[in-house]
Structures are given as structure tokens and as C-alpha cells.
N, C-alpha and C positions, 0 to 999 in steps of 0.2 A: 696383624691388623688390630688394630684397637678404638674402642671408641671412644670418644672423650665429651662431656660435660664442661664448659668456661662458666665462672662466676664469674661476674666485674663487683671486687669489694672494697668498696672504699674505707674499712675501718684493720687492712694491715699492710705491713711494707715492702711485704718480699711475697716471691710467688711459692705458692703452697698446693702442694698437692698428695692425692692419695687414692688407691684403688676400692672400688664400693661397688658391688653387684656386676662385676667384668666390666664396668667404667671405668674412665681415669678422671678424677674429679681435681677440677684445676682450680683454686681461686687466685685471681688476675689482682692486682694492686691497681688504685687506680689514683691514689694520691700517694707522696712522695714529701712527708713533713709540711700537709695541710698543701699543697700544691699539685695540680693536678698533672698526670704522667703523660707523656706520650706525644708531647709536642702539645698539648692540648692548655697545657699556661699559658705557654707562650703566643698562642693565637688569642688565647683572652686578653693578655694584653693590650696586641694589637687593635684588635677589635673595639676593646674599651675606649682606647688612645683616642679613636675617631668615632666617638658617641654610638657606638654601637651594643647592644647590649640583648645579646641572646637571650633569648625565654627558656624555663625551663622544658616545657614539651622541645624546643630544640638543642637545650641539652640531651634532652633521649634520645634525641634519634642521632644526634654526635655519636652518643654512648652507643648505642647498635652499629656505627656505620666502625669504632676503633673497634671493638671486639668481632666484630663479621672480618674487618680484614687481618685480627693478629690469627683468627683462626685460619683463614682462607691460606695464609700463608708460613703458614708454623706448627700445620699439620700435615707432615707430606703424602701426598694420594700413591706413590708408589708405596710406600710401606702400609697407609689406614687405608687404602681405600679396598673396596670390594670386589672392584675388577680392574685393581693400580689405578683406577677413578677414578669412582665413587665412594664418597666417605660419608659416613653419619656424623654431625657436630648439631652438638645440643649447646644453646648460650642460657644461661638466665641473669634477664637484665632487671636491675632495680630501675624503677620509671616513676616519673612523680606524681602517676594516676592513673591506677593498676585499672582501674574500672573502664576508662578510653582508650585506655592500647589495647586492651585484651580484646576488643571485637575489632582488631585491625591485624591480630597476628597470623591469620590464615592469609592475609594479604602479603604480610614482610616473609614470609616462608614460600609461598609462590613464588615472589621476586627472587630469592637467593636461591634457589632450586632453578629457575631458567636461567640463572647469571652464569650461576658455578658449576652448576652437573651434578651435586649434592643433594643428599637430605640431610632439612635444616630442621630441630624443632628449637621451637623459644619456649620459654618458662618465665614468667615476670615477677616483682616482688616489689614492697614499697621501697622507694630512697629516702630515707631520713635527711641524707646529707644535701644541702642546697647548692648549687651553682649560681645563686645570684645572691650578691650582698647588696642591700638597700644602699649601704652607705658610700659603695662606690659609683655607683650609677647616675647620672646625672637625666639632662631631655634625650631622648634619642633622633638622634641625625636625619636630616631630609636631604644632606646633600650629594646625593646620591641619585642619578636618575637611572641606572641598570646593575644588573648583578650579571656575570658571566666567571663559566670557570675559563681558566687561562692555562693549560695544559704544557703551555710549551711547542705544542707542534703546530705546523702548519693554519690547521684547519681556523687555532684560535687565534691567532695571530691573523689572518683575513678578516675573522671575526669582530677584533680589537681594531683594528685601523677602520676600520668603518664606522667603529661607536665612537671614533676618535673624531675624523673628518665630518659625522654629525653632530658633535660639541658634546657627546653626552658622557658625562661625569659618572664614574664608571668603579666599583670596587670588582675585581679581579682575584677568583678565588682559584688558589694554584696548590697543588701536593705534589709533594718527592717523595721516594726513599733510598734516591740514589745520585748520586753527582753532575751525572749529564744532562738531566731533565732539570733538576735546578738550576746549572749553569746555564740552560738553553733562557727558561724563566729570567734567572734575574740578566742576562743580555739583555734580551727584548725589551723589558721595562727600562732600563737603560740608555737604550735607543730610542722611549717613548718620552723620556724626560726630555729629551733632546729636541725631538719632532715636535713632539705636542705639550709645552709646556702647558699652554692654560687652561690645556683639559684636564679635571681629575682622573686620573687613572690608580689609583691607589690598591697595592699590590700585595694582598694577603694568603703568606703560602706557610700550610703546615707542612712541615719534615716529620713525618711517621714512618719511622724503620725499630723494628723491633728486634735485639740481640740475636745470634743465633741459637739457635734449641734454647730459646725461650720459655716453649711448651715441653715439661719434663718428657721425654722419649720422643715425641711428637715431630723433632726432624726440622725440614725448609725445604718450602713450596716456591721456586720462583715465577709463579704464576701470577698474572695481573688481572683476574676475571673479576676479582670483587672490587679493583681500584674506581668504578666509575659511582661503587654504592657508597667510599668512603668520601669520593671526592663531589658528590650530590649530596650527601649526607652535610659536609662543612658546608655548602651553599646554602642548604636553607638552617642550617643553625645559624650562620650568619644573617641570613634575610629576616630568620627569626626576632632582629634586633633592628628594624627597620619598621617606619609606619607608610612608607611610601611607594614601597619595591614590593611587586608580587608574584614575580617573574623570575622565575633561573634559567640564562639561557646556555643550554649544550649544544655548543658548534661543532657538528661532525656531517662530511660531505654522508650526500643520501648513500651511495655504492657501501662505504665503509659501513655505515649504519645498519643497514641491510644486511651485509654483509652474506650472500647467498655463497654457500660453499660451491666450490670452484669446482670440484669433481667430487666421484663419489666416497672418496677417502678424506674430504676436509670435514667430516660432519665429528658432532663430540668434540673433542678438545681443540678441533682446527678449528670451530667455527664460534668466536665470542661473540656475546650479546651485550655489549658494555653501551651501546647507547641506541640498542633495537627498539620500534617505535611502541611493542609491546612492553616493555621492560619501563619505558619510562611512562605511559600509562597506567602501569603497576603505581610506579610513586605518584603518580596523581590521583589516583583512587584512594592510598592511603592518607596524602595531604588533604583530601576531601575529609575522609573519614576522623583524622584528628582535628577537625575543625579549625584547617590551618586554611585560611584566603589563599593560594600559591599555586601556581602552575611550573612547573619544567616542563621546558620548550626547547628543541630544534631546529633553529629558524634556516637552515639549511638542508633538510628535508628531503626534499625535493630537489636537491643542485646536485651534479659532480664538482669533485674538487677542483678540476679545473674549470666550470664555471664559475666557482667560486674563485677562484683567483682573475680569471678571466672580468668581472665583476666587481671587482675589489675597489672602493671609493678610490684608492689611491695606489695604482698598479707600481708608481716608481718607487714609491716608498714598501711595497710589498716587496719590490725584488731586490731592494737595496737590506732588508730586513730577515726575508726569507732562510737566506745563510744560515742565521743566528738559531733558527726555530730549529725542532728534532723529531724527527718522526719515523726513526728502525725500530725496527723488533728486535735484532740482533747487536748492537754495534762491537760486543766482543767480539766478536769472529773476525775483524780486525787485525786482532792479536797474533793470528794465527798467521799473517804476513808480516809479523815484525812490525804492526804499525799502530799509534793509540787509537782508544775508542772512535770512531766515527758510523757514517751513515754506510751500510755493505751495497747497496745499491741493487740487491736482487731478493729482499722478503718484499711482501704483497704491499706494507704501507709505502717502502720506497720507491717499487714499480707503481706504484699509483701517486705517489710524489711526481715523480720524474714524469709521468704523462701529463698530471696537471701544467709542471711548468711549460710543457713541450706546447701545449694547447696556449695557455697566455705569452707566452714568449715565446718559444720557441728556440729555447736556449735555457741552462739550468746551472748554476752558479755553485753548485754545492759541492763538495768534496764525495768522490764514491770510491769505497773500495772495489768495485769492480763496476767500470761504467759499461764495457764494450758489452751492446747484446747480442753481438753473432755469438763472442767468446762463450757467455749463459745460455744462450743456444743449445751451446754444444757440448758443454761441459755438465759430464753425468755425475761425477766427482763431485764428494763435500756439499752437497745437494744445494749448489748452487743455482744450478738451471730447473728444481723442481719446482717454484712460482710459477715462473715465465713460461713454462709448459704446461700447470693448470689455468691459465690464464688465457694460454693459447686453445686449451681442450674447450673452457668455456665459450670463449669468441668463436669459435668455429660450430658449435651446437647454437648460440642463438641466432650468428647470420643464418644457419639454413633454416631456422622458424624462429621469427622473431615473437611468435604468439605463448610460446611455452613460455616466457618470460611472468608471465602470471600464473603459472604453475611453482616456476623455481622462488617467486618471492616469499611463497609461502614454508618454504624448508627451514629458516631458521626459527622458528615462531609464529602465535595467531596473530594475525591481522582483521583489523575490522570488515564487517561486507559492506563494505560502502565500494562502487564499480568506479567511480570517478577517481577515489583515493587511489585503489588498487592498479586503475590502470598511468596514474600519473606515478607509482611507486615502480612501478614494473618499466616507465618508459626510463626511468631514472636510471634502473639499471641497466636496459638495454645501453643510452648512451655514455655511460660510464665506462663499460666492455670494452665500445667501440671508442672510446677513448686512448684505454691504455693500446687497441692493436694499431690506431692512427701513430703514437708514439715508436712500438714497435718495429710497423713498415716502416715508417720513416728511417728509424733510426739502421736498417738494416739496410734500407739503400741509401744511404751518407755514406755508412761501413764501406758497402760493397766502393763506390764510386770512389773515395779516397783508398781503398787498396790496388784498381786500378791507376792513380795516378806514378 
């Protein structure tokens, strides 16, 4: 185990490091011959191209959201962490106003502490080096009516065809660091040019993957716990450059968001918080506190995924599109039949895939590596059937009391006491449950009735 300190320095070219007081003192490159690294030009570009033009406070918090995820994922928790979990990661970030971040870092240390599982401390320091050149910047753009990120899966793509079907002119904030989530991304957009030509939907995605053992000894983490800080993080550096958007919205059905662990072994690293209604309260306390106008928002809430499809401005084009979107945890396990990357059809976001569509259609278009759920049922092997069985554990505890439903909301996180909220977050999830076990039965007497035929 070891524990590490990250600088972000913008004054050298390679990564540098060294041992001091039983740390490992890393400084991180953050320009590359006056150009900034990490996919992080190449979004300036973009950005610029269509009059947009970040502020420096949303350069910082760019700069926190690239170093929270090179550490998040380039320091592996089986080798640093404390109990192959928990690890200490100290960042210090140059900010371009040491004085207004520094009464907001107990807030950014909270947040990454409920995201990750971690202890986080920050350290701050002035930036000399500027992120905005007068001379390229021009008025900045109003023609934009929403920001949303664009994930690629499901949830935002319902999200998208509805900002589409209400004409609203739309920049689409998307991140990779891997091939299928990309591909999923630029599909969709693809199919939007098509659909919706004379809507803007204008489609800006950073590609942030960082070498392997990047971080001198420090290993690779393929965990995705801090992806929603990086991918919130580019939202509002980009709304940062806007006079007219004040709004980021995070489209994620309520069940997933919640995400109340399923038995009593999902807690700790089974149970993410990437867009818990506490967590992104955190970022609106500190957008408060930096004196930044902006809210992130969930306009989905309160819905199951299949409401939300079920709901969808445009259900034909949602299922004619759907395909295209991606939403496994897994899809290399694939491989392991001989077959490319796809969707495995039995981790929890696909079981909740596959209910959604079962509720709007009642038929699912997508490719599974393993569709049959008697077969996941049954199959103890390759832990195929262990979703489908805490899923089944949880459905079976809240039909016999559907009241403990407001006891288990509160497992992954604080929620406000507001009783109204609480008990419309709790119905949420009740009918989300009873969602996936409507897909379930169903789907296990189809099974049964076509094997007697």
C-alpha cells in the first residue's frame, strides 16, 4: 500500500515523480508543447468552434474533475487501498482563486469521499498559466437552449429525443475512455442528423483514457465511480461559456439513481453513487458557493426507466434508436463465448434495460448474450444468475411490506426530510422492483409455454 499526493503542473512535459515522508509525490503534465493534455485541447476546440468559451473558475473545476478521475483510476485499490478499498489520494490543484475555492474544499472532499469510498484531501495553489486567450475568443453563443450530458445509454437517449421533439437546441456533453461507449455516442448522434435535422443537437465528447501505470507503481483501477464527477465536471466547464444556460441536466431513471442495494452484500463497492440525489446536491452547494448561477438537475427523478421510455415524446423513434444505445456493465464476458463485445443481458443495468423495454413494448430489439431467464435462473455458474437472484431477494422483501421502502432509501446515502419527497422517492422505487419482476414473470411464462409447445 502506498499513498500518493498528484500535482497537476503545467510548467513540465513528462510525468515526474518521487518518494517524500512515505508518500509518492507525482507531478502530472498538464500541457504538451503549450497544448493542453488529456483530450482537454481538443474539447477547447470544439467548444471555441461554436462560440463557446469557458471561464476560468470552469477551468478548475475541469482541472479537478481530469485529476480526480486519472487518480480514481490509476491507482489501484487492491494494491493502495486499506482494506483493497480504501485508499488515501491527496490532489493539489493550481486554481485561479485560491481564496474562493478554499472555503468550498470541505464540500469537493465530501463528494468524492460518498462517490468513491475514499479519503480525499485537496491542497490548492495559485495558476499562473491562463486558460483563456482574449484573442481568441469572440461573443459567446446563445444558441443553445439546454445542456445535457449524453452518455450513450438508454436513459439519455430518451432524454435526447424529447429535447429533440420539443425543438430545443441542445449541446450534448458525452465522455469515453473506451470504444463501445463511443461508438454507442457517435451512432445515436448519427441517427439524430437524420431524424432531427433542424434541431441543434451539437455533439461534444471528450475521450479521456490515460496510458497504462501512468501513475509510477500505482497500477489500474477499472472502476467507473468518479466517471459522473468527470463527466459533470466538462458540463459545467462548458455551460461555464454560455450566458443563457444554467441548467445541466443528468438523465438517470429514479431506481438506478437511488440505487438501494439489492441484498445485504451489494453495499460498498456494489452500490455506486454516480448520480445519487445526495451527491449531486453536493455539486450544487459548491456551484452555489463558487458563485456560479447553475443548478444540476435529474429531470427524471422520480420516473422508472420504463416510465421513461414508456413516456418518450417519440416511442417509434426511441425503439427504432434504442439498438444503437449501451447500457452493460459487463460486455466482455462476451468473449468468453466466442462472441464480440455486446450487451450480457444478466448485470442489473441490463435486467433493468430489458424490463424497461418489456413495460413500453413489450418486446426488446437488442442483441443479449444470454437472454433466456429461466436459464439465469438457474445457472449458479460464472455468476450469471447472481443479479437476477438479488433482485429477486429484493422484490420478494418489499411485496411483503411495501412500507420498509422508506427505510431502504435511505441505505445508500442522506436524503432530505422532506416526507413528500421521501415518500415519492421510495414509491419510485417500489415501482421500479415491481417492474423488473413484471418483466421476470412474464418472461418465465413465455419460457415455460413455448417449451411446452
Amino acid at each position: 500500500m502506498k499513498r500518493y499526493i498528484l500535482r497537476a503542473n503545467f510548467d513540465i512535459g513528462n510525468i515526474e515523480s518521487r518518494e517524500e515522508n512515505g508518500r509518492i509525490m507525482v507531478d502530472v503534465p498538464m500541457l504538451s508543447n503549450g497544448k493542453l493534455n488529456y483530450g482537454l485541447s481538443h474539447v477547447k476546440k470544439i467548444l471555441y468552434k461554436e462560440n463557446v468559451y469557458p471561464s476560468e473558475i470552469g477551468f478548475d473545476i475541469m482541472l479537478f474533475a481530469t485529476m480526480v478521475y486519472m487518480a480514481d483510476t490509476r491507482i489501484e485499490r487492491a494494491v493502495h487501498g486499506q482494506d483493497s478499498w480504501t485508499r488515501e489520494i491527496q490532489l493539489e490543484i493550481p486554481v485561479s482563486n485560491v481564496e474562493l475555492w478554499d472555503s468550498q474544499i470541505s464540500t469537493v472532499e465530501r463528494m468524492l469521499k460518498f462517490l468513491t469510498g475514499d479519503f480525499w484531501k485537496i491542497t490548492l495553489s495559485g495558476r499562473t498559466w491562463e486558460f483563456s486567450n482574449p484573442e481568441e475568443k469572440g461573443e459567446k453563443t446563445n444558441k443553445f437552449d439546454k445542456v445535457s450530458l449524453f452518455s450513450g445509454g438508454m436513459d439519455s437517449l430518451i432524454s435526447t429525443i424529447n429535447l429533440m421533439e420539443k425543438k430545443k437546441n441542445t449541446l450534448l456533453i458525452s465522455h469515453a475512455g473506451e470504444g463501445l461507449t463511443k461508438n454507442a455516442q457517435e451512432n445515436i448522434v448519427k441517427k439524430f442528423d437524420s431524424l432531427y435535422p433542424d434541431v441543434l443537437h451539437m455533439w461534444s465528447d471528450l475521450w479521456m483514457a490515460f496510458p497504462q501505470d501512468y501513475i509510477p507503481e500505482g497500477g489500474n483501477d477499472n472502476n467507473t465511480r468518479s466517471r459522473s464527477f468527470l463527466f459533470i465536471g466538462y458540463g459545467i466547464f462548458a455551460m461555464s461559456g454560455m450566458d443563457n444556460v444554467s441548467e445541466l441536466l443528468v438523465p438517470e431513471n429514479g431506481l438506478i439513481a437511488l440505487n438501494v442495494p439489492l441484498d445485504e452484500t451489494r453495499v460498498g463497492s456494489f452500490s455506486t453513487r454516480t448520480t445519487h440525489p445526495f451527491y449531486l446536491s453536493l455539486w450544487n452547494k459548491l456551484l452555489s458557493g463558487l458563485g456560479l448561477n447553475m443548478l444540476v438537475k435529474n429531470p427524471f427523478w422520480n420516473k422508472t426507466k420504463g416510465e421513461m421510455a414508456e413516456d418518450c415524446k417519440n416511442k417509434e423513434v426511441l425503439y427504432e434508436t434504442m439498438k444503437l444505445s449501451f447500457s452493460c456493465s459487463s460486455p466482455g464476458k462476451a468473449r468468453w463465448k466466442g462472441l464480440s463485445p455486446q450487451h450480457c443481458g444478466y448485470c442489473v443495468p441490463c435486467i433493468i434495460r430489458r424490463a424497461a423495454m418489456h413495460k413500453a413494448f413489450g418486446c426488446d430489439g437488442t442483441v443479449y448474450t444470454e437472454k433466456s431467464v429461466r436459464e439465469m435462473q438457474s445457472k449458479n455458474s460464472e455468476g450469471i444468475g447472481i443479479q437476477l437472484r438479488s433482485f429477486q431477494y429484493a422484490i420478494d422483501k418489499i411485496k411483503k411490506d411495501q412500507n420498509r421502502a422508506l427505510l431502504y432509501i435511505h441505505k445508500p446515502g442522506p436524503l432530505p426530510r422532506d416526507e413528500e419527497y421521501l415518500h415519492e422517492l421510495a414509491d419510485t422505487y417500489i415501482r421500479g422492483l415491481l417492474e423488473v419482476d413484471a418483466f421476470v414473470q412474464d418472461s418465465l411464462a413465455q419460457e415455460s409455454d413455448e417449451n411446452d409447445l
